[in-house]
PDBQT receptor file of N, H, CA, C and O in Angstrom, charges set to zero:
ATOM      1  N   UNK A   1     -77.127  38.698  13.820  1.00  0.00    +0.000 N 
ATOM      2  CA  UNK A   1     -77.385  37.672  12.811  1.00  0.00    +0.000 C 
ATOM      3  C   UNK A   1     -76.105  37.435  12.013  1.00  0.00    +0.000 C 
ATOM      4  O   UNK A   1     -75.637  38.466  11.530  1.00  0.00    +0.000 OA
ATOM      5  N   UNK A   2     -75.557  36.516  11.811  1.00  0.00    +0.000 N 
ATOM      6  H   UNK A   2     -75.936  35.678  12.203  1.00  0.00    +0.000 HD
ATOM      7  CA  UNK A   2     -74.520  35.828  11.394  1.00  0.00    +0.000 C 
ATOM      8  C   UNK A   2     -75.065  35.502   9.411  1.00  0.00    +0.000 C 
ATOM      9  O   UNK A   2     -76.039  34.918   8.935  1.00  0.00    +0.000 OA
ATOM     10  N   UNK A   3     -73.894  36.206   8.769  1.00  0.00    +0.000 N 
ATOM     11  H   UNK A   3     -73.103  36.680   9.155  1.00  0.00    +0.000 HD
ATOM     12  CA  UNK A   3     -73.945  35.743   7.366  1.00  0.00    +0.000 C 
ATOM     13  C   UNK A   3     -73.781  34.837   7.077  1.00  0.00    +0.000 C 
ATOM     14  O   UNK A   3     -74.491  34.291   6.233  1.00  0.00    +0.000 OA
ATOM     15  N   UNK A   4     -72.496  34.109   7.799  1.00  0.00    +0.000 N 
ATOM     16  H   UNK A   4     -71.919  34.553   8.485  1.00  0.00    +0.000 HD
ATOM     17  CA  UNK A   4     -72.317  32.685   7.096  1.00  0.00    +0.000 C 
ATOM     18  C   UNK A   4     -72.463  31.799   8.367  1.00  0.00    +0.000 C 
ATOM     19  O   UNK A   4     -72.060  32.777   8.996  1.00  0.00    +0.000 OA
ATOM     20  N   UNK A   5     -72.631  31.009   9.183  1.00  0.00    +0.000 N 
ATOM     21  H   UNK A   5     -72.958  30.215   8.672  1.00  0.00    +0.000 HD
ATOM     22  CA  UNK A   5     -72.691  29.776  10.129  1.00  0.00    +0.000 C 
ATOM     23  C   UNK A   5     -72.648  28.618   9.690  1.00  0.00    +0.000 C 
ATOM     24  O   UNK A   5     -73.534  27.994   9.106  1.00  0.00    +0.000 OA
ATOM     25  N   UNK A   6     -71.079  28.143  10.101  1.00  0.00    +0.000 N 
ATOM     26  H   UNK A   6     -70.359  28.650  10.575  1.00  0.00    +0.000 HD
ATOM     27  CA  UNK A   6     -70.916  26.135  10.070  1.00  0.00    +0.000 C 
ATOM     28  C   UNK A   6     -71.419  25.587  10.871  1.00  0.00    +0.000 C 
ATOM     29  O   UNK A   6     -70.796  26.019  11.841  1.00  0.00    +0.000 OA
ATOM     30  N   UNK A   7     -72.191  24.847  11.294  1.00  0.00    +0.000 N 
ATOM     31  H   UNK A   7     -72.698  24.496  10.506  1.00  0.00    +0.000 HD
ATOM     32  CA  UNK A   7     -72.146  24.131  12.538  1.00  0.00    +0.000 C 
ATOM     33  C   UNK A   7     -72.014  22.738  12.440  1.00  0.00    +0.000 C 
ATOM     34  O   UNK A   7     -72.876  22.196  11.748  1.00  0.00    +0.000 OA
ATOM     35  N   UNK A   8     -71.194  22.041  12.929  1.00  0.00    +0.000 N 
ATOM     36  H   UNK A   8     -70.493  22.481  13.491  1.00  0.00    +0.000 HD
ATOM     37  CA  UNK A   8     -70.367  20.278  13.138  1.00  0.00    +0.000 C 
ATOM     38  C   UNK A   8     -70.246  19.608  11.898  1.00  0.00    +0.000 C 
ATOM     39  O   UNK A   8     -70.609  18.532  11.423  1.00  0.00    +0.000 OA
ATOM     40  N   UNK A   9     -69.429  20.895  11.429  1.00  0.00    +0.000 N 
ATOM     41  H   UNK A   9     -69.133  21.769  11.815  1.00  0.00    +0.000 HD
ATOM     42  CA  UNK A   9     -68.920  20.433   9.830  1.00  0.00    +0.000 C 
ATOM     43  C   UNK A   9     -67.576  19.162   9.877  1.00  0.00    +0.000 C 
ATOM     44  O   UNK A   9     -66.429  19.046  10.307  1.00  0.00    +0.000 OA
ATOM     45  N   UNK A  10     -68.427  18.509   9.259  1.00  0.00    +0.000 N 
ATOM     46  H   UNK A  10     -69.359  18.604   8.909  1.00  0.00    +0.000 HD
ATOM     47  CA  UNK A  10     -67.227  16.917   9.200  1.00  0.00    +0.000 C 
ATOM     48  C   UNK A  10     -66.798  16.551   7.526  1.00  0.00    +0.000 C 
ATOM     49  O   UNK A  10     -67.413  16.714   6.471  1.00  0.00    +0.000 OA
ATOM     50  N   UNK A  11     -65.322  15.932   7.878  1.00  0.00    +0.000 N 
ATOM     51  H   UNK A  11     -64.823  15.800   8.734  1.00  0.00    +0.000 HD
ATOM     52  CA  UNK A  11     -64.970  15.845   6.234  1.00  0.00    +0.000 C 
ATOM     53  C   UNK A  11     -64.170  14.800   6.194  1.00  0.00    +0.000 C 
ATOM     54  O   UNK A  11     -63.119  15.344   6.534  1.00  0.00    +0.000 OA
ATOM     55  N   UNK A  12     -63.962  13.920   6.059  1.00  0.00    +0.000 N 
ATOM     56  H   UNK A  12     -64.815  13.478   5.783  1.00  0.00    +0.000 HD
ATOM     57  CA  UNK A  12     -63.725  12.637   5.797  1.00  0.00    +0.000 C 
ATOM     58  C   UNK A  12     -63.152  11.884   4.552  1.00  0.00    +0.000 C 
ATOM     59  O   UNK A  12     -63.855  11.688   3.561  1.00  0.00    +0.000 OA
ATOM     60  N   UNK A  13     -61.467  11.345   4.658  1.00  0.00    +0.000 N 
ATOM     61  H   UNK A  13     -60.896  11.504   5.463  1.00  0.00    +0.000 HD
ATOM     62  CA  UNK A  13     -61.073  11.459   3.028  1.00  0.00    +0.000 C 
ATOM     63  C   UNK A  13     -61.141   9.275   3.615  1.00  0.00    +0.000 C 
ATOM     64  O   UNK A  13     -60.674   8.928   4.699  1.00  0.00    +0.000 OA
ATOM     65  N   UNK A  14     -61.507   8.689   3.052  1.00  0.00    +0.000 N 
ATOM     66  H   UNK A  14     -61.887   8.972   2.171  1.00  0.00    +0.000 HD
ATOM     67  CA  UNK A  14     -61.562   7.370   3.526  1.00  0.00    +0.000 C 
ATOM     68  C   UNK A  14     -61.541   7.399   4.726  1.00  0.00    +0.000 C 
ATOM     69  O   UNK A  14     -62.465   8.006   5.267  1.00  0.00    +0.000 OA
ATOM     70  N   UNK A  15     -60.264   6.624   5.776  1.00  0.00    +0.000 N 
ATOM     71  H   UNK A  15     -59.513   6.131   5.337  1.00  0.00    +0.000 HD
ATOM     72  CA  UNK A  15     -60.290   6.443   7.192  1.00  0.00    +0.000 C 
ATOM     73  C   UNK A  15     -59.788   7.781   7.482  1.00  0.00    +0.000 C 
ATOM     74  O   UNK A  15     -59.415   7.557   8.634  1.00  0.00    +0.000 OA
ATOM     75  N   UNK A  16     -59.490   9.072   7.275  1.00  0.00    +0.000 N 
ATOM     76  H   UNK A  16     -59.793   9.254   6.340  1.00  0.00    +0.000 HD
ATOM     77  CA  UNK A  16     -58.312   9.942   7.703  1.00  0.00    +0.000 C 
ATOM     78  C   UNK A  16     -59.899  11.085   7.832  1.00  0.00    +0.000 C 
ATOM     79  O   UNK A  16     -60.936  11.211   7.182  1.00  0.00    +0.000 OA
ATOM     80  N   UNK A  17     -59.410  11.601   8.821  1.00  0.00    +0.000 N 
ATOM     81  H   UNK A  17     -58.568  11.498   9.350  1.00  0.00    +0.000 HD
ATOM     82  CA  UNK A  17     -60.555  12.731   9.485  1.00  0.00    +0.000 C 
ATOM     83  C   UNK A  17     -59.717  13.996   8.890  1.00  0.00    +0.000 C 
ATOM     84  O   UNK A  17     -58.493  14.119   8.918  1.00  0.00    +0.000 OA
ATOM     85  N   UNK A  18     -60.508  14.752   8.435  1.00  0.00    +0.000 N 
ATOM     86  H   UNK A  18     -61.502  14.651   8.412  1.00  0.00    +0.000 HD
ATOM     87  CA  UNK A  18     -59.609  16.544   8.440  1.00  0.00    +0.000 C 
ATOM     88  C   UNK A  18     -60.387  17.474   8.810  1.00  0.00    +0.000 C 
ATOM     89  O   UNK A  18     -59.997  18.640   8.865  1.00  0.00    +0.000 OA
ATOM     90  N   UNK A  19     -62.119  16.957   9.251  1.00  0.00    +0.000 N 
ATOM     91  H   UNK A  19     -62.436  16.010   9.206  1.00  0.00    +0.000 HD
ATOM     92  CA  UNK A  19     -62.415  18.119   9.565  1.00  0.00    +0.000 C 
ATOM     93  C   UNK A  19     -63.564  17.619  10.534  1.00  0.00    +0.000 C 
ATOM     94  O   UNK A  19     -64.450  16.877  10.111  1.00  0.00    +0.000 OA
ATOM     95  N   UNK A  20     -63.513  18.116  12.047  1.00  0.00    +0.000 N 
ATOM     96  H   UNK A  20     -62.793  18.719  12.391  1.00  0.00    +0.000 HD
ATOM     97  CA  UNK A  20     -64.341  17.261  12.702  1.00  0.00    +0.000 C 
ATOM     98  C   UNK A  20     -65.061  17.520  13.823  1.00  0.00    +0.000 C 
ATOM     99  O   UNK A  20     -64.708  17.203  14.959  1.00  0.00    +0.000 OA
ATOM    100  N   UNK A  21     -66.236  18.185  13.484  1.00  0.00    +0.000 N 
ATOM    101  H   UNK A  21     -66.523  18.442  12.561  1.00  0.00    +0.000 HD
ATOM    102  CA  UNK A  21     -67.337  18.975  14.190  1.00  0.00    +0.000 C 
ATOM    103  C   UNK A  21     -66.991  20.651  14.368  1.00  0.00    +0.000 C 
ATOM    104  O   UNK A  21     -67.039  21.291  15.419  1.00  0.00    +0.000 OA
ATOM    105  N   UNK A  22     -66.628  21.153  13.001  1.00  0.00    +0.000 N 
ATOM    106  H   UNK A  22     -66.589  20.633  12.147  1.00  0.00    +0.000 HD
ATOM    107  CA  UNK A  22     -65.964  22.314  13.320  1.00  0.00    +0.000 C 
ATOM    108  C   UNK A  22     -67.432  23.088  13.754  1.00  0.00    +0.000 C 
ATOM    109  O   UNK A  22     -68.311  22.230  13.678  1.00  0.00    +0.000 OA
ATOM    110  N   UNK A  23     -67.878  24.096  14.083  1.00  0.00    +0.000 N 
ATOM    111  H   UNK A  23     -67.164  24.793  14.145  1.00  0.00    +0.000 HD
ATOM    112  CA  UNK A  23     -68.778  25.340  14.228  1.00  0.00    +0.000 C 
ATOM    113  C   UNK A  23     -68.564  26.341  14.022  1.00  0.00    +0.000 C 
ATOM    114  O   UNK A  23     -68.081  26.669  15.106  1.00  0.00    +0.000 OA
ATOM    115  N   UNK A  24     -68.525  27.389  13.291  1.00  0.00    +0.000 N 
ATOM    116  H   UNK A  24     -68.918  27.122  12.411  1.00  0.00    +0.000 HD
ATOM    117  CA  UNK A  24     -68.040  28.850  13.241  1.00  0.00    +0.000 C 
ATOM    118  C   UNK A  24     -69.121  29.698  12.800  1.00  0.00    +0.000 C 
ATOM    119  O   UNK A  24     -69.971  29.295  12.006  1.00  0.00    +0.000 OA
ATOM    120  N   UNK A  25     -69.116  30.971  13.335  1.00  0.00    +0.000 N 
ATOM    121  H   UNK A  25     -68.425  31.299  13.979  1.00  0.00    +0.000 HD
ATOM    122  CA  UNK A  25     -70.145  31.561  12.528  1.00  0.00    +0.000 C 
ATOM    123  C   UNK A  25     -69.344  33.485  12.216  1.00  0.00    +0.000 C 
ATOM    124  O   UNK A  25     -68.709  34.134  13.048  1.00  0.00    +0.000 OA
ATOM    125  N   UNK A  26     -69.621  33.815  11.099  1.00  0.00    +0.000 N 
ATOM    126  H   UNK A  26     -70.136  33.288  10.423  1.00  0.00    +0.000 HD
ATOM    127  CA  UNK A  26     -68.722  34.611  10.346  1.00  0.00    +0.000 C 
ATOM    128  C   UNK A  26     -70.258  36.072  10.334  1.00  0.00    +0.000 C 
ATOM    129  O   UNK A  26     -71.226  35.976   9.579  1.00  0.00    +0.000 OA
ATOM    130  N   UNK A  27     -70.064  37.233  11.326  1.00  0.00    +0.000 N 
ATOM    131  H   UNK A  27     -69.278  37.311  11.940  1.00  0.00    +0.000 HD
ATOM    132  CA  UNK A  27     -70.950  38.122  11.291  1.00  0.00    +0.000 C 
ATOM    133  C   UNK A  27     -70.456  38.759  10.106  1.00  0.00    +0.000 C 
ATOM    134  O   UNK A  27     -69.409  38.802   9.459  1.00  0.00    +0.000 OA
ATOM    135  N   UNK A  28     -72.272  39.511  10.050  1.00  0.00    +0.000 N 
ATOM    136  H   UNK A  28     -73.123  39.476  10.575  1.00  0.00    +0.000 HD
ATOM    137  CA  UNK A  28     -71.935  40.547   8.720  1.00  0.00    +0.000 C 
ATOM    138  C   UNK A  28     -71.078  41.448   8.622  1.00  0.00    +0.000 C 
ATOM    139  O   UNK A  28     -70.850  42.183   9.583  1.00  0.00    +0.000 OA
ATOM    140  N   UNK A  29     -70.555  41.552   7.677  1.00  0.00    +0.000 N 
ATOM    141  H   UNK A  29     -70.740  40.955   6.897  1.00  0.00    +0.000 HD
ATOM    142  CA  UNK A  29     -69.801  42.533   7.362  1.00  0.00    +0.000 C 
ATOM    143  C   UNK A  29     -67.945  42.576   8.342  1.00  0.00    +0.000 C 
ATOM    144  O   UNK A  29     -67.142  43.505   8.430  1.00  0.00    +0.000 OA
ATOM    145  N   UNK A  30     -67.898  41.511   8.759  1.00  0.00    +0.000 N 
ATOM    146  H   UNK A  30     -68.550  40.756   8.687  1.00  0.00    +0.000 HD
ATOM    147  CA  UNK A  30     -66.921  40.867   9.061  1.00  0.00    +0.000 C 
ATOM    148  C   UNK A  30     -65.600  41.101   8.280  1.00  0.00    +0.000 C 
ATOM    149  O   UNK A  30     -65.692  41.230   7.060  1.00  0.00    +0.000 OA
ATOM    150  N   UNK A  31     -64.327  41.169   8.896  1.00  0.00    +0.000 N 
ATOM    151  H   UNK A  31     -64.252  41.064   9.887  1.00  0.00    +0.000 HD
ATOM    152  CA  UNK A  31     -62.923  40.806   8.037  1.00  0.00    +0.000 C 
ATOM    153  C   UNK A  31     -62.714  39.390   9.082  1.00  0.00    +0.000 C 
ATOM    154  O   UNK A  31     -62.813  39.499  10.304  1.00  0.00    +0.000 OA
ATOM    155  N   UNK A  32     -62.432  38.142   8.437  1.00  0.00    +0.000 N 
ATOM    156  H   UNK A  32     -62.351  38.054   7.444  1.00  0.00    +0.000 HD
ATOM    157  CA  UNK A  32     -61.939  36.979   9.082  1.00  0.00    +0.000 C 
ATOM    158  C   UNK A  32     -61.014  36.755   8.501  1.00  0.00    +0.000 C 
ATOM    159  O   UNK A  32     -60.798  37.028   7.321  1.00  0.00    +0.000 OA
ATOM    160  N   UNK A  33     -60.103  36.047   9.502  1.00  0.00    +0.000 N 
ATOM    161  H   UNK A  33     -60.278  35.825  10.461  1.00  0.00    +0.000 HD
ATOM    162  CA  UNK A  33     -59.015  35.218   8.706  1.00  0.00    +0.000 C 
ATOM    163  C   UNK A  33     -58.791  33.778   9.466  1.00  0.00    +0.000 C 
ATOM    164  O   UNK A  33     -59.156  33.638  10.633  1.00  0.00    +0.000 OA
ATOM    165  N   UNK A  34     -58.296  32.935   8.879  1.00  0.00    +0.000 N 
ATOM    166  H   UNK A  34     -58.000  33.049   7.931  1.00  0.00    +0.000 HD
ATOM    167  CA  UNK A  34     -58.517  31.744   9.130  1.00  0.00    +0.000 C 
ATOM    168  C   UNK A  34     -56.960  31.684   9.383  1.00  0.00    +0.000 C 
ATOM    169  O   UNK A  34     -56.276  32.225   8.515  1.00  0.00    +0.000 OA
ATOM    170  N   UNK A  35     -56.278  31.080  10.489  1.00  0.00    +0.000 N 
ATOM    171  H   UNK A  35     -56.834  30.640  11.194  1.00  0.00    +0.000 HD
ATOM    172  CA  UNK A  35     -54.797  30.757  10.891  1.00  0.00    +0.000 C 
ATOM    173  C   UNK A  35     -54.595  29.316  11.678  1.00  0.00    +0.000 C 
ATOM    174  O   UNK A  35     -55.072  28.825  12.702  1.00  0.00    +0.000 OA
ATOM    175  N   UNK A  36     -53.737  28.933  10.775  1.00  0.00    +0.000 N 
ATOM    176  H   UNK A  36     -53.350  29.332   9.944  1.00  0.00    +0.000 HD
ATOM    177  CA  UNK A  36     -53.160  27.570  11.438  1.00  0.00    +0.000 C 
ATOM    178  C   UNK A  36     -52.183  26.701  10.647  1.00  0.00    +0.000 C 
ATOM    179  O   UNK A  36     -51.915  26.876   9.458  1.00  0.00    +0.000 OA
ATOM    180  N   UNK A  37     -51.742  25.863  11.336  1.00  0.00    +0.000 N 
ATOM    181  H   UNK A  37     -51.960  25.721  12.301  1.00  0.00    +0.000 HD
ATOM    182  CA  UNK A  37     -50.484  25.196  10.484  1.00  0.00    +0.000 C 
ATOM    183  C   UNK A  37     -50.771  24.782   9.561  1.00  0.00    +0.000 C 
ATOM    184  O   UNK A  37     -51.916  25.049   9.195  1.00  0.00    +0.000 OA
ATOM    185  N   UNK A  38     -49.851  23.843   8.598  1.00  0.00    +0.000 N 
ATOM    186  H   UNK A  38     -48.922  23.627   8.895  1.00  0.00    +0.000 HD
ATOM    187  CA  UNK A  38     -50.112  23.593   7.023  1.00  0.00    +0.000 C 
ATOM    188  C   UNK A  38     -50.775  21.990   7.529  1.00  0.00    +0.000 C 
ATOM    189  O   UNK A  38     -50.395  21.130   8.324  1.00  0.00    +0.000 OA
ATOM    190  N   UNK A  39     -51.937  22.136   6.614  1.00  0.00    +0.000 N 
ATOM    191  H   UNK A  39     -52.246  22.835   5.969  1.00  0.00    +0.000 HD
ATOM    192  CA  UNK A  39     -52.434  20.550   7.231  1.00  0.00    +0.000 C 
ATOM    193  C   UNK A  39     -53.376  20.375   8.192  1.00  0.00    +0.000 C 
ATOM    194  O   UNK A  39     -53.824  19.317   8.633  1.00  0.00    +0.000 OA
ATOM    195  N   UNK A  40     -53.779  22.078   8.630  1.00  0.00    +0.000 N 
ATOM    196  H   UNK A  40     -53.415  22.938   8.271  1.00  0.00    +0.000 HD
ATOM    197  CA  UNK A  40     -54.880  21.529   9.827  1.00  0.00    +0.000 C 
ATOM    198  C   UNK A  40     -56.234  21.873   9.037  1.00  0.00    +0.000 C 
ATOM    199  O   UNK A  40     -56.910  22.536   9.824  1.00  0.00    +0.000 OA
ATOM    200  N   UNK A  41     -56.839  21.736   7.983  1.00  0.00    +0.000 N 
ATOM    201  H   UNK A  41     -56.290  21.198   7.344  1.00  0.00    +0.000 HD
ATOM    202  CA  UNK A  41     -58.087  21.768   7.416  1.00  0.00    +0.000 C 
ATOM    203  C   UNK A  41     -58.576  23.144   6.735  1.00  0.00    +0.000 C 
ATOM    204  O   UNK A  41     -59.562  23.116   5.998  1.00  0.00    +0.000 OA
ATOM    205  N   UNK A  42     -57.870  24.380   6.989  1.00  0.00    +0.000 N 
ATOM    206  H   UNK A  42     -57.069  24.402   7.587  1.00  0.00    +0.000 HD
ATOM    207  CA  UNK A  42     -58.274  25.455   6.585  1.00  0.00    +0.000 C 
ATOM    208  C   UNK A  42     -58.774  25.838   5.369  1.00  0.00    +0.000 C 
ATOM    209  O   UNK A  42     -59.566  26.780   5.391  1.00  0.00    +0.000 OA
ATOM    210  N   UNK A  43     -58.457  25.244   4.106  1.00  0.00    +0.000 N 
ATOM    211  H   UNK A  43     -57.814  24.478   4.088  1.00  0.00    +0.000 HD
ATOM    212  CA  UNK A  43     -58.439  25.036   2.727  1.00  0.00    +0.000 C 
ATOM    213  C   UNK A  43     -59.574  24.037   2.654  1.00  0.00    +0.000 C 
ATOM    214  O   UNK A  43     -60.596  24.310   2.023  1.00  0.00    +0.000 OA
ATOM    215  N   UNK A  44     -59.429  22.978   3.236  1.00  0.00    +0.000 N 
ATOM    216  H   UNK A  44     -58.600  22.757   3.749  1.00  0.00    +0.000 HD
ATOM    217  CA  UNK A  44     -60.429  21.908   3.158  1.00  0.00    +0.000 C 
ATOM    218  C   UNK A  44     -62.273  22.690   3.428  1.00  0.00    +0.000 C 
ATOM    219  O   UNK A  44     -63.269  22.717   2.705  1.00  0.00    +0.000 OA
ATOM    220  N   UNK A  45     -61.930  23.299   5.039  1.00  0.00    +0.000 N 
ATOM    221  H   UNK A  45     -61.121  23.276   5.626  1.00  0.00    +0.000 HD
ATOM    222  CA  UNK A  45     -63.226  24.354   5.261  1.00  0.00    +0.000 C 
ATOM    223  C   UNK A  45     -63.833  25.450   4.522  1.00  0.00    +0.000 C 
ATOM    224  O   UNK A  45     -65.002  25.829   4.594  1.00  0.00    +0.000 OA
ATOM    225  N   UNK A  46     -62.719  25.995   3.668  1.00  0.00    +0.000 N 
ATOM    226  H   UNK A  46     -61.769  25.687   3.609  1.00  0.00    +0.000 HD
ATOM    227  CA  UNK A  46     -63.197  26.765   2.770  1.00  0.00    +0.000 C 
ATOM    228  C   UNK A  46     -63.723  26.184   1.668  1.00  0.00    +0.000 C 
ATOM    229  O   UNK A  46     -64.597  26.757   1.017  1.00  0.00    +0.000 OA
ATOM    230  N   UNK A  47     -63.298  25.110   1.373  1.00  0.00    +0.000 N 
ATOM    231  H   UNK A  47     -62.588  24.645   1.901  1.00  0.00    +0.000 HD
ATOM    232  CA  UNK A  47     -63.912  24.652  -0.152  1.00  0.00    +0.000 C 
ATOM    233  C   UNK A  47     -65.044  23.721   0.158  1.00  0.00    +0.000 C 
ATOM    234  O   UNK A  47     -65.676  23.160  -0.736  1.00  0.00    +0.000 OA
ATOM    235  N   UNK A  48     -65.303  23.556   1.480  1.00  0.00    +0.000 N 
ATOM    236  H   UNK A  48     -64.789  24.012   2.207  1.00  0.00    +0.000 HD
ATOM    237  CA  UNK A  48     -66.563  23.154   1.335  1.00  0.00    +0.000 C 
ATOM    238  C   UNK A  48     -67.981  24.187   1.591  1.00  0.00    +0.000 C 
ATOM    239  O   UNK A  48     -69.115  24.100   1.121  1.00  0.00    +0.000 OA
ATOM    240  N   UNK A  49     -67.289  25.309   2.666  1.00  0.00    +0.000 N 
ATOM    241  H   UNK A  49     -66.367  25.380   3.047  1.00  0.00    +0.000 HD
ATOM    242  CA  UNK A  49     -68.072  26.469   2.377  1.00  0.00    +0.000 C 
ATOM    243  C   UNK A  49     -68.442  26.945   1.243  1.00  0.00    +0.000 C 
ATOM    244  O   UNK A  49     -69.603  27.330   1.107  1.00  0.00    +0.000 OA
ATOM    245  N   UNK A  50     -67.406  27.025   0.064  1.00  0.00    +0.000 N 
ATOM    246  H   UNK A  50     -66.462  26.713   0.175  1.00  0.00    +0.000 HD
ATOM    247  CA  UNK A  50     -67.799  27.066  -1.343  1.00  0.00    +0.000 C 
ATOM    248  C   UNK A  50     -68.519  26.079  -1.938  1.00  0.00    +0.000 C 
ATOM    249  O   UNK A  50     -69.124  26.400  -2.961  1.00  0.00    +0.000 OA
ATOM    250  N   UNK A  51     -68.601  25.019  -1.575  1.00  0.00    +0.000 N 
ATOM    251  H   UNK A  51     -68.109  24.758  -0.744  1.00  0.00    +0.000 HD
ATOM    252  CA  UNK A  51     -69.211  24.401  -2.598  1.00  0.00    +0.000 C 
ATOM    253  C   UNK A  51     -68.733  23.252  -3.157  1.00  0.00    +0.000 C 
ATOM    254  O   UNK A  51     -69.388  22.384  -3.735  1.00  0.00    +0.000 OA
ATOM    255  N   UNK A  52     -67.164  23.304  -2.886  1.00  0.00    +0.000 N 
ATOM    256  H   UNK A  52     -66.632  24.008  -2.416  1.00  0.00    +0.000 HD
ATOM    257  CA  UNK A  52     -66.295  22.497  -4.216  1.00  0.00    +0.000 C 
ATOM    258  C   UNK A  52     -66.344  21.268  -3.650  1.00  0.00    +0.000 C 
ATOM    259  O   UNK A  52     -65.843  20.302  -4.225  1.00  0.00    +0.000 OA
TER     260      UNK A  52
């Protein structure tokens, strides 16, 4: 059983896509880390996992 699960998370700033059908699912008790270049959505995915 998975604590946290995205599934075909989309994010949309006007015409410009940054986040687009992501899926992930984060088991309990997990260490994750999220890696990728500057600009590919990583920040964006987290703050919508949060909430913001």
């Amino acid at each position: 059983m998975s604590e946290i699960r995205v599934e075909s998370l989309v994010k949309r700033y006007g015409d410009a896509t940054a986040l687009d059908g992501v899926s992930l699912a984060f088991p309990r008790g997990s260490f994750t880390a999220l890696l990728g270049p500057s600009g590919c959505g990583k920040t964006t995915m987290l703050r919508l996992i949060a909430g913001f």
